[in-house]
C-alpha positions in Angstrom: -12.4 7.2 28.1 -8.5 7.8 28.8 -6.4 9.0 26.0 -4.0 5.5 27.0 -7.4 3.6 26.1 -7.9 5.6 22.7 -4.1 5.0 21.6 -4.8 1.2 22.6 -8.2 0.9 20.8 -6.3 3.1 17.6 -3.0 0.7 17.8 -5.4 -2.4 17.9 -7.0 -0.9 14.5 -4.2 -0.2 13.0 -1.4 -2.3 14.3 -0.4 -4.2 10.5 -0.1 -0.5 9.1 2.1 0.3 11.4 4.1 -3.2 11.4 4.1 -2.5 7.3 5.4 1.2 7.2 8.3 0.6 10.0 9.6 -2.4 7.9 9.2 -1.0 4.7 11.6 2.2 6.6 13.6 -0.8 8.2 13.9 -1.7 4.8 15.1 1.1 3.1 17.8 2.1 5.7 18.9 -1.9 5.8 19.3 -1.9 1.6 22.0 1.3 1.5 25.5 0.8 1.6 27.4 2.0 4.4 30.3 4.0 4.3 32.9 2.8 6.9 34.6 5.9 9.0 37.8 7.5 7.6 38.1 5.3 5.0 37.5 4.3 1.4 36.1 0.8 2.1 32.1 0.1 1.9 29.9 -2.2 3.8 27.1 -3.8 1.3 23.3 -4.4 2.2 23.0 -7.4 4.2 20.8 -8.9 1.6 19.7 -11.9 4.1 18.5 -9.4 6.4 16.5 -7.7 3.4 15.0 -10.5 2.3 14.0 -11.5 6.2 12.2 -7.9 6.0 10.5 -8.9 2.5 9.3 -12.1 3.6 8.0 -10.3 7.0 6.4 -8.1 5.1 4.6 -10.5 2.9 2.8 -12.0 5.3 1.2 -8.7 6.2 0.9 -6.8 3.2 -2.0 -8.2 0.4 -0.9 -9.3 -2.1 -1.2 -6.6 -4.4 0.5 -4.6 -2.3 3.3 -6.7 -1.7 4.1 -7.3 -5.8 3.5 -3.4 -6.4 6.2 -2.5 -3.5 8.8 -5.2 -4.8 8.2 -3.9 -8.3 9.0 -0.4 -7.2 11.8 -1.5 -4.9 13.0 -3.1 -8.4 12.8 0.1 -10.0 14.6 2.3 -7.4 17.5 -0.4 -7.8 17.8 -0.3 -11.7 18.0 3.1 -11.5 21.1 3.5 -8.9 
């Protein structure tokens, strides 16, 4: 067996892991303010964007899953 068919049969397996942690990262960098060059001024989360991610995500995640990582994106946002 190739290692191209191994990758395959492994990315198969696992593909809505994968699709789950690169949103929830897409996620995170999407949800930060950006600081515009050489100046004061801030751009805010594009929270239409963030909620396209969530609603993504919901659809693969359980559940479960899905509640406990809004609660904790929640939290991290109380706290800032």
């Amino acid at each position: 067996m190739s290692e191209y068919q191994n990758i395959a049969e492994f990315l198969q397996d696992h593909e809505d892991e994968i699709v789950v942690i690169a949103l929830k990262k897409y996620y995170d960098l999407c949800n930060r303010p950006n600081k515009i060059d050489n100046s004061d001024m801030v751009i805010e989360p594009d929270q239409e964007i963030l909620d396209a991610i969530a609603l993504v995500l919901k659809d693969f995640m359980a559940p479960s899953e899905y509640l406990k990582w809004k609660t904790s994106i929640a939290t991290k946002e109380e706290q800032e």
